[in-house]
C-alpha positions as CSV (number, residue, x, y, z in Angstrom):
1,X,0.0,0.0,0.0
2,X,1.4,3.3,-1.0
3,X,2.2,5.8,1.7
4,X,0.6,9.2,1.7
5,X,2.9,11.0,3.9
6,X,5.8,12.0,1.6
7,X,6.7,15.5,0.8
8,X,8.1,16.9,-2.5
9,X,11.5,17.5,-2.7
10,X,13.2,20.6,-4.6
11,X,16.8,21.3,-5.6
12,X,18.4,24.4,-3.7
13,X,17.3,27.6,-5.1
14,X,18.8,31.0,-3.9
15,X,19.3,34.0,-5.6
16,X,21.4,35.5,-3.2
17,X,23.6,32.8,-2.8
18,X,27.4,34.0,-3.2
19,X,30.1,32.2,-5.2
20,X,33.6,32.0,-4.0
21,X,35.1,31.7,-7.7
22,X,32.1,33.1,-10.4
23,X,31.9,31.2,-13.7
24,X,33.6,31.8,-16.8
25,X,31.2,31.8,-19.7
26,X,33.3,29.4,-21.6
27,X,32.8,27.0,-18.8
28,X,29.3,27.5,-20.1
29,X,29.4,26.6,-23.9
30,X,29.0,23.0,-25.0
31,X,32.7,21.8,-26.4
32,X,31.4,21.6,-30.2
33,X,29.1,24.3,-29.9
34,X,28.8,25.7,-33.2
35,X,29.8,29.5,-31.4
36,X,33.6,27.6,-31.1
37,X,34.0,26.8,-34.7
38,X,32.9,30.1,-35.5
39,X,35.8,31.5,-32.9
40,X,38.5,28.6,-34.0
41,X,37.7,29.1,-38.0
42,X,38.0,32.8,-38.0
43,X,40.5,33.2,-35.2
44,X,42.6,31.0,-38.3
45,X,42.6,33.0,-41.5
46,X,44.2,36.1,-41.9
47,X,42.5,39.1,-41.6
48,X,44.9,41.8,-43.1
49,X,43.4,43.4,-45.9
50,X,40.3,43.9,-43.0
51,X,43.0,45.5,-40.8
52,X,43.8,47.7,-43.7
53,X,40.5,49.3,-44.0
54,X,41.0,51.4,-40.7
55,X,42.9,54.2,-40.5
56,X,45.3,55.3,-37.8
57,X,44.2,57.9,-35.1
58,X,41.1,59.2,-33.3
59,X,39.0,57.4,-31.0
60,X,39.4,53.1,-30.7
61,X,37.8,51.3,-32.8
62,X,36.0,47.6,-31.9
63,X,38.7,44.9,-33.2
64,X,37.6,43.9,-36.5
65,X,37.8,40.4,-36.1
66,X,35.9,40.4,-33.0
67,X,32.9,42.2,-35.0
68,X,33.6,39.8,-37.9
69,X,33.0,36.9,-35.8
70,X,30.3,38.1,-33.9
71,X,27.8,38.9,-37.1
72,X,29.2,35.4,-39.0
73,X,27.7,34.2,-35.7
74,X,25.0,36.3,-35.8
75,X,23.7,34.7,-39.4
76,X,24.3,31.4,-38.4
77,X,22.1,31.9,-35.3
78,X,19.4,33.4,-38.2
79,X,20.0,36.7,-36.8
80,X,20.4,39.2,-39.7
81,X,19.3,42.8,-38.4
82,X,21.5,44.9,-36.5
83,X,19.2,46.0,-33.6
84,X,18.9,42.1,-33.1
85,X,22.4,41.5,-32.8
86,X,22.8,44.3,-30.3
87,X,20.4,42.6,-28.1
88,X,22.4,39.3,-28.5
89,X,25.7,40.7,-27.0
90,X,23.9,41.8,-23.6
91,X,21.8,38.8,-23.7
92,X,23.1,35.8,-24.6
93,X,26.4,33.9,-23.6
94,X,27.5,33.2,-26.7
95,X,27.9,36.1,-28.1
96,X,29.5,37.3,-25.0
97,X,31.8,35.1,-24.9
98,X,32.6,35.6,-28.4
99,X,32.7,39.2,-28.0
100,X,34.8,38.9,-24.9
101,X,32.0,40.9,-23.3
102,X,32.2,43.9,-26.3
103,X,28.9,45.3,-26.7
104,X,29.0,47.7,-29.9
105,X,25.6,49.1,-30.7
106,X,23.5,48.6,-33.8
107,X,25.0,51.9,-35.2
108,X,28.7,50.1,-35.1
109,X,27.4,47.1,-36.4
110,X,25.8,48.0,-39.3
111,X,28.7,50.9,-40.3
112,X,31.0,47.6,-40.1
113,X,28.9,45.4,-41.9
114,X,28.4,48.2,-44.7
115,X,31.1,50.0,-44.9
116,X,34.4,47.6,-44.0
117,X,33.6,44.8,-45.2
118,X,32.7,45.8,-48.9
119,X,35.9,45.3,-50.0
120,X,37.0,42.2,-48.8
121,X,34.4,39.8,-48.1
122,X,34.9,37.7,-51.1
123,X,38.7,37.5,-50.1
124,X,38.0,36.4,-46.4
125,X,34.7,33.9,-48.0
126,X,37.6,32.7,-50.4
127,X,40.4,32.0,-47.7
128,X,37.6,29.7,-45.7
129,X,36.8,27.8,-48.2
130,X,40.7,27.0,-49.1
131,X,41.2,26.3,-45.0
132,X,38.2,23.8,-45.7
133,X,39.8,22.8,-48.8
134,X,43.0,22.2,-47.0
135,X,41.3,20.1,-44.9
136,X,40.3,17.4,-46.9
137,X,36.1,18.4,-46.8
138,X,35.9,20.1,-49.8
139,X,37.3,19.9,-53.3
140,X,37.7,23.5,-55.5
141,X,37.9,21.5,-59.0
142,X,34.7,20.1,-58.9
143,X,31.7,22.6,-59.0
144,X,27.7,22.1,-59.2
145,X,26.2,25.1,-59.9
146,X,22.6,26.2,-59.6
147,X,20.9,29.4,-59.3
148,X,17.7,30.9,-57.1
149,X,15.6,34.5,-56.9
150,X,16.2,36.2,-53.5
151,X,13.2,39.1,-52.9
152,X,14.9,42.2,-52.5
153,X,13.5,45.0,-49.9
154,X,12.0,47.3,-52.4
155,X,8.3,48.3,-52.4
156,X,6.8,45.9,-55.7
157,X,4.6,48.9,-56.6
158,X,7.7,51.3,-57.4
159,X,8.9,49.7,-60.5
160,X,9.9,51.0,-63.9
161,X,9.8,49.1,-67.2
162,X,11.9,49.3,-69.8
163,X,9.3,48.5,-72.3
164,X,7.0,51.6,-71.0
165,X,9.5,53.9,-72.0
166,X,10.0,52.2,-75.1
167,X,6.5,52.1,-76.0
168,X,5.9,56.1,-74.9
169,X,8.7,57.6,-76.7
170,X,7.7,55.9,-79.8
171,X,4.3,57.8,-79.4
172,X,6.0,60.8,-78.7
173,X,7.7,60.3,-82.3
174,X,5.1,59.3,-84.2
175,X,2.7,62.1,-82.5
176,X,5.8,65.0,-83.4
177,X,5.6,63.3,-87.2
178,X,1.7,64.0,-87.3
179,X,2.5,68.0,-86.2
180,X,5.4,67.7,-88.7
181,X,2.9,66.4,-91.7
182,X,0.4,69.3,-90.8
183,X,2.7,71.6,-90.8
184,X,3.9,71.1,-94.1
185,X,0.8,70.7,-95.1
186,X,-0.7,73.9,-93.9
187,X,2.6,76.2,-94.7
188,X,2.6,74.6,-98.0
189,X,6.4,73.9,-97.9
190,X,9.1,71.2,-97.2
191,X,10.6,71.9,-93.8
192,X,14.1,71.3,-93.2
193,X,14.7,67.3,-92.1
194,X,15.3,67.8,-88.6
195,X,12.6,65.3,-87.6
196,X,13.4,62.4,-85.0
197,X,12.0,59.5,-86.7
198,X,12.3,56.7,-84.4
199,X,12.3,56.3,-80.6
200,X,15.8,55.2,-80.6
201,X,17.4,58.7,-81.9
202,X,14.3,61.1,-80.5
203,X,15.9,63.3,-77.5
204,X,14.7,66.3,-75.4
205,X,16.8,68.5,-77.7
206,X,15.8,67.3,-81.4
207,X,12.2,67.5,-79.6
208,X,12.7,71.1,-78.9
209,X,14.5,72.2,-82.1
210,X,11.3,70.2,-84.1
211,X,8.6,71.6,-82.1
212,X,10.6,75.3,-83.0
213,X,10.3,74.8,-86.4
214,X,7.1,73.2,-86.5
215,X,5.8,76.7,-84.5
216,X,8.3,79.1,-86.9
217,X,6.3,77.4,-90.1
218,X,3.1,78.3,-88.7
219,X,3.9,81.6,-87.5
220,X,0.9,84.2,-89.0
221,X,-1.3,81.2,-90.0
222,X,-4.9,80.4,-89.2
223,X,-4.4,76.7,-87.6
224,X,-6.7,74.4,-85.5
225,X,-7.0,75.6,-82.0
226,X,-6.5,72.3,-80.6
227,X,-3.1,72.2,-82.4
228,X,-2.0,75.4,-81.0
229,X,-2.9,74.4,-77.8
230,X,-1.2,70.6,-78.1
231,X,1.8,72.6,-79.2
232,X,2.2,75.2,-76.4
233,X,1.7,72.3,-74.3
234,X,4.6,69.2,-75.2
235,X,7.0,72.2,-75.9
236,X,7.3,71.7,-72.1
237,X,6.0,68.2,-71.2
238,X,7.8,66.2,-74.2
239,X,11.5,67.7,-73.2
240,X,11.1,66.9,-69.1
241,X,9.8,63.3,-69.8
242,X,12.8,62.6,-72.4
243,X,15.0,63.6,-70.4
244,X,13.5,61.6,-67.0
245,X,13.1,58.8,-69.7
246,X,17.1,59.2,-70.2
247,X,18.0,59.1,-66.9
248,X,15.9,55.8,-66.1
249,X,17.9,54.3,-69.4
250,X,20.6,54.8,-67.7
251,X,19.7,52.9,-64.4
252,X,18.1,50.2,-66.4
253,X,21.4,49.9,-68.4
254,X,19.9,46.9,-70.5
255,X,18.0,45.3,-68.0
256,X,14.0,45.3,-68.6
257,X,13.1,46.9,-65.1
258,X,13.9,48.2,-61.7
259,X,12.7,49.3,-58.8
260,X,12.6,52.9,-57.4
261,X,13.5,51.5,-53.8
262,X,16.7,49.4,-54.8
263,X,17.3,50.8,-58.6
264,X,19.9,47.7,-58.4
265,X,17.1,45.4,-58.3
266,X,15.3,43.4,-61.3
267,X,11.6,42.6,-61.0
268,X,11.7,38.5,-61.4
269,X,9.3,35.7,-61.0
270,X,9.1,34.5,-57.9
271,X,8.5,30.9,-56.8
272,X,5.8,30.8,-54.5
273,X,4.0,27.3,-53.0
274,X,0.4,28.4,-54.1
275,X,1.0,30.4,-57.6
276,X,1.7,28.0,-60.9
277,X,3.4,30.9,-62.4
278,X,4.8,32.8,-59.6
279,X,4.6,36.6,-58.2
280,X,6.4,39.4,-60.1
281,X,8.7,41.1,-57.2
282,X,11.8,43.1,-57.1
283,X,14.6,40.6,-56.2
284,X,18.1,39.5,-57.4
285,X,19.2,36.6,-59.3
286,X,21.6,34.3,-56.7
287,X,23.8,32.1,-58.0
288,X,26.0,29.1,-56.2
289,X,28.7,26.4,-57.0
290,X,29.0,24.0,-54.1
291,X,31.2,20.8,-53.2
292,X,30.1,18.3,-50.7
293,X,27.0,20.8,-49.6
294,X,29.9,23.6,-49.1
295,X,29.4,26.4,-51.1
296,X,32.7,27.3,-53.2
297,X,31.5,30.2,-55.1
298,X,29.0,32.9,-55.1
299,X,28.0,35.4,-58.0
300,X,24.5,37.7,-57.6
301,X,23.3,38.8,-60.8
302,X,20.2,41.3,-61.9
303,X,19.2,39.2,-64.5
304,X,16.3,36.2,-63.5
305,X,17.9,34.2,-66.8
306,X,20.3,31.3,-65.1
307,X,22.1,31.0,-68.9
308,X,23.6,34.3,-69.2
309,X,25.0,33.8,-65.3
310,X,27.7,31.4,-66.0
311,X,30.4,32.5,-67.3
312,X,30.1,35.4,-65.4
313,X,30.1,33.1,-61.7
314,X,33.1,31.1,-63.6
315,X,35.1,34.5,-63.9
316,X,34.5,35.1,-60.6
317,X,35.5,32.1,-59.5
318,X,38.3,32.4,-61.3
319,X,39.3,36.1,-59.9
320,X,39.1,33.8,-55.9
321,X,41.6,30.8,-57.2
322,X,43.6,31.9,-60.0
323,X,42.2,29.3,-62.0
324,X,39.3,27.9,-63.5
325,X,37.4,24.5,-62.2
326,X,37.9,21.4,-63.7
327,X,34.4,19.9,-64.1
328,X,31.0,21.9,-63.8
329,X,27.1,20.5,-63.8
330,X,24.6,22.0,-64.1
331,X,20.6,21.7,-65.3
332,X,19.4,22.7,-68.7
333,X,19.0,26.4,-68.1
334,X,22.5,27.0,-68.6
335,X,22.7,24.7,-72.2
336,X,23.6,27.5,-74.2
337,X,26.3,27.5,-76.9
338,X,28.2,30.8,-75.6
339,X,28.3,28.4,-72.5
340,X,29.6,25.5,-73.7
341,X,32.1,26.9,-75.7
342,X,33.4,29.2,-72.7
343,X,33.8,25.7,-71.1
344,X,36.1,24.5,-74.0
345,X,38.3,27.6,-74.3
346,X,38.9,27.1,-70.6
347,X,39.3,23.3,-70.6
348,X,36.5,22.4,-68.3
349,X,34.5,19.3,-68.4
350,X,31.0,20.2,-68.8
351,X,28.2,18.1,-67.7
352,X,25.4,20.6,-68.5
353,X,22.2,19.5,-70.0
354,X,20.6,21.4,-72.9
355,X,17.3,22.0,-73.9
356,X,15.4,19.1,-75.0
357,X,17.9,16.5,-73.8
358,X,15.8,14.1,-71.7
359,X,13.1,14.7,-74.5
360,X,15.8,13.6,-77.1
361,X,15.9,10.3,-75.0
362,X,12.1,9.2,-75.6
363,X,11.0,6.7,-77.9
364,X,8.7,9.7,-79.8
365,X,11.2,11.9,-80.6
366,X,13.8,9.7,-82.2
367,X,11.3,8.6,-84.7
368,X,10.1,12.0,-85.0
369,X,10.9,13.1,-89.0
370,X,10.1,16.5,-88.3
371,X,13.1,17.0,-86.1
372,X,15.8,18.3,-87.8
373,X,18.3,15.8,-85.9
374,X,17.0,13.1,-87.1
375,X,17.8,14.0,-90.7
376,X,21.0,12.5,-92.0
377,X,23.5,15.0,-92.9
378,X,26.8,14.2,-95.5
379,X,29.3,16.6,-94.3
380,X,31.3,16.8,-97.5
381,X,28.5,17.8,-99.9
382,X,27.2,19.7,-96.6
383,X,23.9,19.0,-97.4
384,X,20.6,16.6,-95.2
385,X,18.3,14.2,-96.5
386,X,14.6,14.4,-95.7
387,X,12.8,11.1,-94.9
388,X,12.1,10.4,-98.2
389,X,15.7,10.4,-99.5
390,X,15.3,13.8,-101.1
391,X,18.6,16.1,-101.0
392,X,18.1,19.6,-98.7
393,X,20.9,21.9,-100.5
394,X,22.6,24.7,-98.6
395,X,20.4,28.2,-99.2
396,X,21.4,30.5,-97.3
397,X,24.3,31.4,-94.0
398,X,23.7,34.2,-91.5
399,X,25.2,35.8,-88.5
400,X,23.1,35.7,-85.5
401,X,24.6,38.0,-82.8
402,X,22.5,37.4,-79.3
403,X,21.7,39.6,-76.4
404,X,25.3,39.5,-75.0
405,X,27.2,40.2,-78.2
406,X,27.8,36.3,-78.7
407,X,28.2,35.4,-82.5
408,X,26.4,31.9,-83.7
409,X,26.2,31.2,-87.2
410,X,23.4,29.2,-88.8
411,X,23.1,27.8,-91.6
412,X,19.1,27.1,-93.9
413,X,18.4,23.8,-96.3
414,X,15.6,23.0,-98.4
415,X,14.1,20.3,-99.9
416,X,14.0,20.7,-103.8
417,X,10.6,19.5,-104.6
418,X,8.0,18.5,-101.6
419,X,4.8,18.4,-104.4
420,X,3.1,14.9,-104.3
421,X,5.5,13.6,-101.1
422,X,3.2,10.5,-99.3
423,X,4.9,11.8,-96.2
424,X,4.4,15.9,-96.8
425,X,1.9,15.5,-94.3
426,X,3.5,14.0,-91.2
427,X,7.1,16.1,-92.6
428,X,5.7,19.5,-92.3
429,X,3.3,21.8,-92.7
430,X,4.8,25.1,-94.7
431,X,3.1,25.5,-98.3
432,X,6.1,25.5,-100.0
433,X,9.3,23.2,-99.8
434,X,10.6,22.1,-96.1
435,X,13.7,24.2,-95.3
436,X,15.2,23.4,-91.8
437,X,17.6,25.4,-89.9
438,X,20.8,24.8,-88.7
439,X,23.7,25.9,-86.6
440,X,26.1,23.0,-86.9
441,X,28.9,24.8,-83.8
442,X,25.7,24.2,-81.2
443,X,25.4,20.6,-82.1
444,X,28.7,19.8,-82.1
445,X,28.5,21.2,-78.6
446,X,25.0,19.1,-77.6
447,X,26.5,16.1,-79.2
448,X,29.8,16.3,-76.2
449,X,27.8,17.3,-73.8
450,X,25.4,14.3,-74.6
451,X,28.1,12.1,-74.6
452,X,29.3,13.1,-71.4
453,X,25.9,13.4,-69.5
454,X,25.5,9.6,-70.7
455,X,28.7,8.3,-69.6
456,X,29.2,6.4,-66.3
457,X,30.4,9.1,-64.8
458,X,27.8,11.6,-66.3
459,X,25.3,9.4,-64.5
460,X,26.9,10.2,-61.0
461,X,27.1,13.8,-61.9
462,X,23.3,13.8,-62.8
463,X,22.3,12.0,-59.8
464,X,24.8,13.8,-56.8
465,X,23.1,17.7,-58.4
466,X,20.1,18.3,-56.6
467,X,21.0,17.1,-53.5
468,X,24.2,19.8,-54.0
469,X,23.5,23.4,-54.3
470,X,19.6,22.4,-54.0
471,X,19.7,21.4,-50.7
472,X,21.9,24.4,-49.6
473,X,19.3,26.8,-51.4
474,X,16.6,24.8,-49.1
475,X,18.6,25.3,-45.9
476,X,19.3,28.7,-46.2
477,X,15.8,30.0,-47.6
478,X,13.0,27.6,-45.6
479,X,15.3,25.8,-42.3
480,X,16.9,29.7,-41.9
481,X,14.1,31.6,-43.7
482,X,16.4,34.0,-45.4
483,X,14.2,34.6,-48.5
484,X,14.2,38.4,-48.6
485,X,17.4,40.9,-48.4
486,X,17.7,43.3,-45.0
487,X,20.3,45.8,-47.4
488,X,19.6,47.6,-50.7
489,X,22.2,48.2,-53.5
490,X,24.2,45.4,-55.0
491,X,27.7,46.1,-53.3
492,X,25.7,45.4,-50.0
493,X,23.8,42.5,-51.6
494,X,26.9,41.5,-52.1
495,X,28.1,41.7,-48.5
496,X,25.0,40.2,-47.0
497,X,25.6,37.4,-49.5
498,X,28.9,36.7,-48.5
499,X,28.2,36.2,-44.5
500,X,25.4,34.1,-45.7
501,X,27.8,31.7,-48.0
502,X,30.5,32.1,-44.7
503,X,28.0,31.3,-41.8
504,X,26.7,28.2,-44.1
505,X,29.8,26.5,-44.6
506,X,31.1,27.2,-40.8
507,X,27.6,25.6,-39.6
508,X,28.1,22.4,-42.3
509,X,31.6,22.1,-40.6
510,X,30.4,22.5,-37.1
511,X,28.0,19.6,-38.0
512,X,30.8,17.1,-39.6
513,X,33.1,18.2,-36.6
């Protein structure tokens, strides 16, 4: 039978109770806490072109590599504004202890952050990963590279489009050629050809001097009213939106938009769970090469294309090692011939899909006569076949130059007589003979990379990608819910990037150590 009688009993509680030797904090921190690798990594590399950044005299300064472990620590801990990190260092042990009891304010933290660490981030991101590289844990020869969308902080309702200003200047110039036609038309004489007659060459000036002449030939005449008054009024209006429309060129500088809040910032497609298609929001376009879940390299670009990223990210890249990798993969968006050939000049081994390559695989499209691959070409007579045995002579060669400059030349074939062809029907459907189109430099290219992608060790490349940079992307945007920037401006993208890519690859080691 159970007694009844026995009392609770508590372990000794008292506030007031005095120690004869206080604590240290470090007596405090588990042994392979993550806050000690941060402390040991750091505490490792060296830090002089950070020590060069601050000038002699004045009032002390907070040791820089204190405040550079502190906010590495700070983004591993998912702790990414400066008021937060402030709070930390009175708060929590491990940051005291890393800061040896330092307590610079938010002020400090984020003039640090901003302002010293701009210029050498990617050095001190590079000289961790060859410390790790050193180490036996990662390899910098081997890359996967993928790319993701990061939300910038801009406003989504303060954007400009390139295609708006496109699209209103060209009404502006066909609107000054109507007043130019009824001027000549009412003065009865030619006018001098001073006329803008496109978009691309209209300016606030040639609008002015046009709109002068346009008045001086209809000086003393009886004229509409309304054209009067549409006159006095774009004499004014026209000039001051060319020359705002000039000045948002500028910041656009190719790109298609920006946002008024971060004019570094390109309005993207966003992934989001519940839309097919994705929201359209100011963000930047992040791209990563990792080894063994450690990220090696880090680019940001204002473009949401991954294809026009690479070679870019491999210059970079480049610019941290002195050299180039030795093998890259990477997913169909970056198939592009300017890529592949960049790969080649630079002897590295790429296993990067192209378009259509897993279609190319399927029963359907190898019996497919409509596709141009599946024509047989005789390279001497440098001419194709069509199903039916017919010859497809060489027609015609052009130069194709794309969006960034790159040159690809392609070369058109046609059948010479497709009338009464039993398989016209099922070949194509143009009305006259079937010409195909072809730019034999970009198969040559598909056909390697093919032929690496299916090799043995193709297979292994395939199969180890998305569980590489994909599963760093997943960490570091959904298990640390960094999907938006805290900074504006890409030098400070940049810099928030780079702590990011550091306080990954020091948590990965603190979880392998």
């Amino acid at each position: 039978m159970k007694s009844t009688n026995k009392r609770p009993v508590f372990k000794s509680y008292d506030q007031g109770q005095q120690m004869l030797f206080p604590p240290s904090l470090s007596e405090m921190i588990e042994a392979k806490h993550p806050v000690r690798i941060v402390n040991e990594v750091i505490g490792k590399i060296n830090l002089e072109e950070l020590y060069s950044q601050y000038q002699g005299g004045g009032a002390s300064s907070y040791h820089p590599r204190m405040m550079l472990k502190v906010i590495i620590y700070a983004y591993l801990s998912n702790i990414y504004s400066s008021r937060k990190i402030e709070a930390a260092l009175k708060e929590n042990i491990h940051f005291m202890w890393l800061s040896g009891m330092n307590q610079p304010d938010h002020n400090s933290i984020n003039r640090f952050r901003s302002e010293k660490l701009k210029p050498v981030i990617k050095k001190i991101f590079a000289k961790i990963v060859i410390l790790l590289n050193q180490e036996g844990l990662v390899s910098i020869k081997d890359l996967y590279t993928d790319g993701t969308k990061i939300e910038a902080d801009a406003n989504k309702y303060t954007f400009v489009w390139g295609k708006s200003i496109r699209t209103r200047k060209e009404k502006i110039a066909k609107q000054i050629e109507e007043l130019w036609k009824y001027a000549e038309r009412v003065s009865k004489k030619e006018l001098t050809d001073t006329l803008p007659t496109s978009y691309k060459d209209i300016d606030s000036e040639k609008v002015k001097e046009a709109i002068d002449q346009i008045n001086e030939s209809l000086r003393g005449m009886k004229i509409d009213p309304k054209i009067r008054q549409k006159l006095n009024r774009v004499k004014k209006a026209w000039p001051e939106q060319l020359d705002r429309y000039k000045k948002q060129e500028e910041k656009l500088n190719g790109r298609n938009s920006y946002s008024k809040t971060d004019e570094d910032a390109t309005f993207m497609r966003m992934k989001e769970d519940h839309m097919k298609n994705g929201q359209l929001k100011a963000g930047y376009n992040w791209q990563i090469s990792t080894n063994n879940q450690f990220i090696v390299n880090y680019t940001v670009h204002q473009t949401p294309g991954d294809t026009v990223t690479l070679i870019g990210h491999l210059q970079e890249y480049q610019n941290l090692y002195g050299r180039m990798p030795e093998q890259i993969t990477a997913d169909a968006g970056y198939g592009s011939e300017e890529n592949y050939k960049f790969a080649e000049d630079n002897s590295i081994e790429p296993f990067i899909k192209y378009n259509y390559f897993h279609k190319e695989e399927t029963k359907k499209y190898k019996y497919d006569i409509r596709q141009s691959q599946n024509l047989y070409y005789n390279k001497e007579l440098d001419c194709y076949y069509c199903p039916m045995g017919q010859k497809m002579s060489l027609i015609g060669e052009k130069t194709i130059r794309t969006r960034t400059g790159f040159k690809q030349t392609v070369k058109k074939y046609q059948a010479i007589n497709c009338n009464g062809c039993p398989m016209r029907g099922a070949c194509h459907k143009s009305q006259d003979n079937r010409i195909i189109t072809i730019n034999h430099r970009a198969n040559k290219y598909k056909a390697k990379a093919k032929e690496l992608l299916t090799s043995r060790k193709g297979l292994e490349k395939r199969s180890r990608r998305p569980i590489e940079p994909e599963t760093v992307f997943g960490n570091i945007k959904h298990n640390k819910g960094f999907k938006r920037f805290l900074l504006r401006g890409l030098e400070k993208i940049n810099i928030e990037l780079g702590l990011i890519s550091i306080s990954h690859n020091i948590a990965k080691l603190a979880y392998l150590s």
